[in-house]
LOBAKOL-945273 format. One record per residue: residue number from 1; residue in one letter; x, y, z of N, C-alpha, C in turn. Coordinates in steps of 0.02 Angstrom, whole numbers. Example, Ala and Ser with C-alpha at 12.3 -4.5 7.8 and 13.67 -1.06 7.14 Angstrom:
<sites>
   i aa n.east n.north   n.up ca.east ca.north  ca.up c.east c.north   c.up
   1  a    660    -284    390     615     -225    390    660    -165    390
   2  s    642    -112    354     684      -53    357    645       2    394
</sites>
This chain:
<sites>
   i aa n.east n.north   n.up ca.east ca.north  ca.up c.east c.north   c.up
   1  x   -595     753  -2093    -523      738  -2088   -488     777  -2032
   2  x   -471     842  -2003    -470      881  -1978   -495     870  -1899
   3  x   -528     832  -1903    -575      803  -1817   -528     745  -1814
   4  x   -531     694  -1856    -480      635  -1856   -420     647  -1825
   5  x   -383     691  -1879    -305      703  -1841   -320     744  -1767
   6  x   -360     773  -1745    -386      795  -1689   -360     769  -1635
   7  x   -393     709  -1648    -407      654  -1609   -343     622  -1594
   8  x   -307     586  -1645    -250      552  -1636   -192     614  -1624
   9  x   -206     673  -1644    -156      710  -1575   -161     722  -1518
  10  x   -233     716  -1503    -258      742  -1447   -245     640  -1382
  11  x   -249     588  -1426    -207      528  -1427   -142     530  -1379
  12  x    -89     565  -1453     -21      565  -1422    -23     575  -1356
  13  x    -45     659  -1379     -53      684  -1324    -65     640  -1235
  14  x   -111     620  -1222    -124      586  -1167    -83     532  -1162
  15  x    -44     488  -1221     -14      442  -1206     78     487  -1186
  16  x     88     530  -1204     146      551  -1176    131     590  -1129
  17  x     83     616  -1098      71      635  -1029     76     588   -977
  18  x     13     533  -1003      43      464   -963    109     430   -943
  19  x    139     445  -1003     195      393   -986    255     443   -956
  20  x    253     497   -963     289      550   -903    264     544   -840
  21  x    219     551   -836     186      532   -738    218     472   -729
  22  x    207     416   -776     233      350   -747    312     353   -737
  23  x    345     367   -770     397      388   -782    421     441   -697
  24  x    393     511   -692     400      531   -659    398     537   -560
  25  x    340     493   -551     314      444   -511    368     440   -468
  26  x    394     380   -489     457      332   -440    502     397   -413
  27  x    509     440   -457     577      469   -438    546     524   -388
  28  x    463     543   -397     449      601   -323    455     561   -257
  29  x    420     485   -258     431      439   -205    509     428   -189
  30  x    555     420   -238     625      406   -212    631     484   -155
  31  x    619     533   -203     631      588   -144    611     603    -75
  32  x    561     595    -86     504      601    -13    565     519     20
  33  x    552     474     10     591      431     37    664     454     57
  34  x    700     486     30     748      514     35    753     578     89
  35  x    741     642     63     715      691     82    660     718    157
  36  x    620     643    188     571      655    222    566     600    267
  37  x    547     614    293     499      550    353    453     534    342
  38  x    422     548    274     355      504    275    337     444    289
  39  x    394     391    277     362      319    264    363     314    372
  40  x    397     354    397     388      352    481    339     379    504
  41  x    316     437    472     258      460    512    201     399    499
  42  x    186     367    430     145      348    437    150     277    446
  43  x    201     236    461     206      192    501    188     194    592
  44  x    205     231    630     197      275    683    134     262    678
  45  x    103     315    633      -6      303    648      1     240    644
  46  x     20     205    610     -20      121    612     18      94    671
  47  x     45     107    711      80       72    760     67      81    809
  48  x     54      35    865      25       39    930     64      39    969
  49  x     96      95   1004     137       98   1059    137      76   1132
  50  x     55      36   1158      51       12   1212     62     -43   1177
  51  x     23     -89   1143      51     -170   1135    110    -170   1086
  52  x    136    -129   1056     207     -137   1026    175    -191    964
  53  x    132    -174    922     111     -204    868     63    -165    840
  54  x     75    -198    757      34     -175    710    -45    -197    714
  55  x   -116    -163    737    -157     -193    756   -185    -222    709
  56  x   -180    -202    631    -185     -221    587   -167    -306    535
  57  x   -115    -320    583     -64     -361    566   -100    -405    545
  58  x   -153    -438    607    -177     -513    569   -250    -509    579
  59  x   -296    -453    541    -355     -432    537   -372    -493    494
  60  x   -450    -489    491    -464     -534    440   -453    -502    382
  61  x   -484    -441    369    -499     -415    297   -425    -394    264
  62  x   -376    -387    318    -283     -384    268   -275    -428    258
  63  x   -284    -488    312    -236     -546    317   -260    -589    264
  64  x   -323    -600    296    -344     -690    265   -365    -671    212
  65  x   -439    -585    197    -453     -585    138   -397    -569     81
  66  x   -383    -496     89    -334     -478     52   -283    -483     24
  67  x   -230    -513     60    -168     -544     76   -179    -632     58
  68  x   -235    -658     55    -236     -753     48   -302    -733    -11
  69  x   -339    -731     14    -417     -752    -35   -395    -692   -122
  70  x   -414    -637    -92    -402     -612   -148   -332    -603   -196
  71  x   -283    -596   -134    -223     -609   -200   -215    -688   -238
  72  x   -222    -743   -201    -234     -804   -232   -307    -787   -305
  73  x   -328    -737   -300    -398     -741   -360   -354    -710   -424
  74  x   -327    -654   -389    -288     -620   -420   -228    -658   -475
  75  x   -207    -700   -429    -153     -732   -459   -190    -785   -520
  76  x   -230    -824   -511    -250     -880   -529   -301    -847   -607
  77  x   -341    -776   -585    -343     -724   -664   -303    -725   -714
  78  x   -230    -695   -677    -183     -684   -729   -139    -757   -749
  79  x   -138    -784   -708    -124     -850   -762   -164    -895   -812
  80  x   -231    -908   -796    -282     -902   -835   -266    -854   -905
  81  x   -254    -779   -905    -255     -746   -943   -178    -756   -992
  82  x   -130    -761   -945     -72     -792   -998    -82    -849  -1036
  83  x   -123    -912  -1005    -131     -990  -1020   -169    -976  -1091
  84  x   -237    -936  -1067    -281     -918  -1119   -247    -863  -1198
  85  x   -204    -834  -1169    -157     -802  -1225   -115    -834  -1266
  86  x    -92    -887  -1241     -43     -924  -1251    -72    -979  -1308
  87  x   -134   -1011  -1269    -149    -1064  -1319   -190   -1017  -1369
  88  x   -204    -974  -1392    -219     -914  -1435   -156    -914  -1497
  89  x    -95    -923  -1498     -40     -907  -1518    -40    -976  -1550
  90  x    -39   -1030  -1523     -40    -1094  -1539   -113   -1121  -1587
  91  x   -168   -1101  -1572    -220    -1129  -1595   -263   -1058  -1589
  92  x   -257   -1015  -1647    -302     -962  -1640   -379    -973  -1624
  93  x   -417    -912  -1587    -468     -937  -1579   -505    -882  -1644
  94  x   -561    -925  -1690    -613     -899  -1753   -631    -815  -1702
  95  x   -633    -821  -1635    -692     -768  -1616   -652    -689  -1611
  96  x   -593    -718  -1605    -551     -650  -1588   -513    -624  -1657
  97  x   -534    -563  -1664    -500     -509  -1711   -444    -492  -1699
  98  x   -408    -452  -1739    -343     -445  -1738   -309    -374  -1685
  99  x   -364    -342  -1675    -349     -288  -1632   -371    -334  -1566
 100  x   -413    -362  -1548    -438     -386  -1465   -371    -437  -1453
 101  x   -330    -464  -1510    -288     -508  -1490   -229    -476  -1483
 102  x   -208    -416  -1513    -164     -379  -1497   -166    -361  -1418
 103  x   -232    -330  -1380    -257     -297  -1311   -239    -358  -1287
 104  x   -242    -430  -1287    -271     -480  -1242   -180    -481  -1230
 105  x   -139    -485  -1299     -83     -488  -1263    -37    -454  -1241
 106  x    -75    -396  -1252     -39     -334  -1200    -45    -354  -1139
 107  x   -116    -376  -1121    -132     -379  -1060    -94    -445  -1024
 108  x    -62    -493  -1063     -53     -566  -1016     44    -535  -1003
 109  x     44    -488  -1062     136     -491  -1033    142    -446   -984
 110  x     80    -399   -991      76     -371   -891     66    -422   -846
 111  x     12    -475   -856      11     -506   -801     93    -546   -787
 112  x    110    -548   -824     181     -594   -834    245    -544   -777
 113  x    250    -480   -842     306     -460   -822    314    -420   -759
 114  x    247    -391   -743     231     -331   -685    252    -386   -631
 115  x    240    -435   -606     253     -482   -548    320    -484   -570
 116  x    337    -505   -606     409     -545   -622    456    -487   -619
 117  x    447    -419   -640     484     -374   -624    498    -344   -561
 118  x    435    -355   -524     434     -321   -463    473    -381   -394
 119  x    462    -448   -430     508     -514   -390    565    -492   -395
 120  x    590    -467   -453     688     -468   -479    700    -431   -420
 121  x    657    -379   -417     685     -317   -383    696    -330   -309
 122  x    648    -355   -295     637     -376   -219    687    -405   -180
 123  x    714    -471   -237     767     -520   -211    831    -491   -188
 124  x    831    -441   -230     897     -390   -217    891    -337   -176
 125  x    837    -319   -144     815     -264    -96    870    -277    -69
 126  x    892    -230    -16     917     -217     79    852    -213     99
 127  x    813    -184     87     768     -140    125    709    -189    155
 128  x    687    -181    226     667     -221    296    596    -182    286
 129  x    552    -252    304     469     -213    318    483    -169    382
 130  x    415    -130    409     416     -115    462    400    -154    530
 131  x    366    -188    518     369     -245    580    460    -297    581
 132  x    485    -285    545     565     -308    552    597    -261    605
 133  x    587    -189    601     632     -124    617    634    -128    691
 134  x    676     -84    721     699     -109    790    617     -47    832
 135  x    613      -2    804     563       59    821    508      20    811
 136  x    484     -37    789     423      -41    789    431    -122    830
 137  x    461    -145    878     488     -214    869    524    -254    853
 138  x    548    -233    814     601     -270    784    673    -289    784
 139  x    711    -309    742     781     -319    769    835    -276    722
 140  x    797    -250    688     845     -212    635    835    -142    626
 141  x    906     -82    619     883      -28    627    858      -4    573
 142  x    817      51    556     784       83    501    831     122    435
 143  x    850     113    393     888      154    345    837     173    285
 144  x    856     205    243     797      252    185    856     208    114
 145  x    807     191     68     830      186      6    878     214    -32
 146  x    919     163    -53    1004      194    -79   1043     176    -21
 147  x   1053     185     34    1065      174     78   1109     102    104
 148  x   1175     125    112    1214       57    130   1192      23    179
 149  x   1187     -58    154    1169      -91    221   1203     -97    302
 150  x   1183     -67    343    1216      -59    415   1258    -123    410
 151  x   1291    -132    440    1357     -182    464   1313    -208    497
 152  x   1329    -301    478    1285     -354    522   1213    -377    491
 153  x   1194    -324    466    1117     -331    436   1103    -359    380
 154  x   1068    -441    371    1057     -443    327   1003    -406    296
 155  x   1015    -434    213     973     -407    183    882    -409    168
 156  x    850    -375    176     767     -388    186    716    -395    163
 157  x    736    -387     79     705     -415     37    619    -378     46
 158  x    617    -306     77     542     -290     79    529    -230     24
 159  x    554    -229    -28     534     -180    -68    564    -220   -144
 160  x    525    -185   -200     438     -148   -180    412    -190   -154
 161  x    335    -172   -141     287     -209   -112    253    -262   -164
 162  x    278    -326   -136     255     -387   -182    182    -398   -194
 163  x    155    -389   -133      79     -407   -139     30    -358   -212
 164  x     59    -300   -186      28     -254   -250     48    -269   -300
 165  x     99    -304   -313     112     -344   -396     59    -382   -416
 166  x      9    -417   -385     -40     -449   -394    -97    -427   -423
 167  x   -104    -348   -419    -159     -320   -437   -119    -265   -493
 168  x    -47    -238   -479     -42     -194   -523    -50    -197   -619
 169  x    -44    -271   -622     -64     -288   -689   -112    -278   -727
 170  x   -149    -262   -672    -225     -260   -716   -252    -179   -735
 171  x   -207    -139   -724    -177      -77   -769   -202     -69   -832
 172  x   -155    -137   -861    -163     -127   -940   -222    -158   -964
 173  x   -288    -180   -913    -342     -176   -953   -381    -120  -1010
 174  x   -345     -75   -960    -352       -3   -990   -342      -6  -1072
 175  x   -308     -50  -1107    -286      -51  -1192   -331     -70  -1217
 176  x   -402    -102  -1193    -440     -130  -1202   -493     -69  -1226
 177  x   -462      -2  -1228    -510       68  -1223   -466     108  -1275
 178  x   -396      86  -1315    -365      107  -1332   -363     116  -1398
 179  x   -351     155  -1457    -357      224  -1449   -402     268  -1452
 180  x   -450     218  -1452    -533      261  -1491   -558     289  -1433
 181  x   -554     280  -1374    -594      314  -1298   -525     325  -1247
 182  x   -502     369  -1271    -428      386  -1222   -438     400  -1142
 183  x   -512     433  -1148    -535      457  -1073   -556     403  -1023
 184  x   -595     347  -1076    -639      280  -1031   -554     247  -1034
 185  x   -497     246  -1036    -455      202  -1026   -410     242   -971
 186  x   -422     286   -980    -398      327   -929   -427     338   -862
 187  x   -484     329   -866    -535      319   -800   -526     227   -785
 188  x   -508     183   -807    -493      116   -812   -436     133   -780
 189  x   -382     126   -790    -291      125   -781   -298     148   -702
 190  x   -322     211   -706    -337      248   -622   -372     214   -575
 191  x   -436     178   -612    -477      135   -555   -403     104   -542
 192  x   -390      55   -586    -359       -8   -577   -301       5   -530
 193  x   -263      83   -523    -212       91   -501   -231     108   -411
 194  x   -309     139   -428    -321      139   -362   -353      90   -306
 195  x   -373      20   -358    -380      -37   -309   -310     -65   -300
 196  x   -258     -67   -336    -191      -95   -317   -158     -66   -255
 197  x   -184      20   -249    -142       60   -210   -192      52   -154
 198  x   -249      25   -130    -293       -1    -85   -247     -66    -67
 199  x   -215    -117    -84    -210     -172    -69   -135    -164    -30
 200  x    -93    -124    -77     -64     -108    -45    -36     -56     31
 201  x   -107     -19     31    -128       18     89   -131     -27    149
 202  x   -177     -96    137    -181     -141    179   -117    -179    221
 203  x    -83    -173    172     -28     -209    183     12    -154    242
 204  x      6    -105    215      57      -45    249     18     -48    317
 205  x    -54     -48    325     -85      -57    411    -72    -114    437
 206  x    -42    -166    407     -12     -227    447     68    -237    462
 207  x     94    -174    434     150     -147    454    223    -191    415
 208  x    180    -224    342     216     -265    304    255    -229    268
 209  x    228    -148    234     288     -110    194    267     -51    218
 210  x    336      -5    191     323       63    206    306      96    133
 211  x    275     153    145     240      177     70    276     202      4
 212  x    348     190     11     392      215    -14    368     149    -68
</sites>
């Protein structure tokens, strides 16, 4: 008994550590965004000052794979996975238990809401990729988040980064490890966060967002 409760404190535990980082996260990036030049310095490295372009821009492996092939796989998963959740609700399936159907629909209202939240946000941005900005090409000057839109400028609709909505869903496969292996879901969530933050890396060498 004594190992049991162990466990499910030792549980909490990681799930309120987690959800403070997540929690905490946005607001070190708002700073550094705020506070720093980061999202310039490392726009700058990706930017080519003799041809005045991102060399990255229309690679195969950002453009066509990453950006077309794989986010279209990406997309066409998680609707699959809502469709397949959905008619679950309507016509249960004999094979699934009551805990895997709980995980399955954790997992489809990420695929759902993580895009759909990260669209709301977007539509309402100010904020301009870097191939928009006048320093890298562009026609518009650079401002940092929060930030009133300059006079004249429309708005740019480049934040957050949409493309990584495509992969950030798949996060909550991680529930699929939940609560009985806190560590294998935790080594899950991180992969998953670190192929999303790959895709969106890609994106940032084609000079589509800044890392903010």
């Amino acid at each position: 008994m004594p190992r049991v409760i162990y466990e499910k404190l030792r549980s909490s535990r990681l799930a309120a550590l987690t959800v403070l980082v997540l929690w905490a996260w946005p607001l070190v990036l708002l700073w550094l965004n705020r506070h720093t030049n980061l999202d310039i310095l490392l726009a700058d490295a990706m930017f080519d000052p003799v041809t005045r372009s991102f060399p990255w821009k229309h690679s195969w492996l950002a453009e066509n794979f990453a950006h077309g092939w794989l986010k279209m796989i990406l997309v066409v998963l998680g609707v699959a996975i809502v469709a397949t959740t959905v008619w679950d609700a309507v016509r249960p399936f004999a094979r699934w238990n009551g805990e895997f159907r709980v995980r399955m629909r954790v997992l489809a209202f990420s695929a759902g809401l993580v895009p759909f939240a990260i669209g709301a946000v977007k539509r309402f941005s100010p904020m301009h990729c870097p191939w928009d900005i006048d320093r890298y090409g562009g026609q518009v000057p650079y401002f940092h988040l929060l930030d009133a839109l300059p006079t004249g400028v429309a708005p740019g609709h480049c934040f957050p980064a949409g493309h990584a909505s495509s992969a950030l869903w798949l996060v909550a496969i991680a529930v699929f490890w939940l609560p009985h292996r806190p560590r294998t879901a935790g080594v899950v969530g991180s992969a998953m966060l670190l192929f999303s933050f790959a895709l969106g890396w890609l994106q940032q060498l084609r000079g589509a967002h800044f890392l903010s």
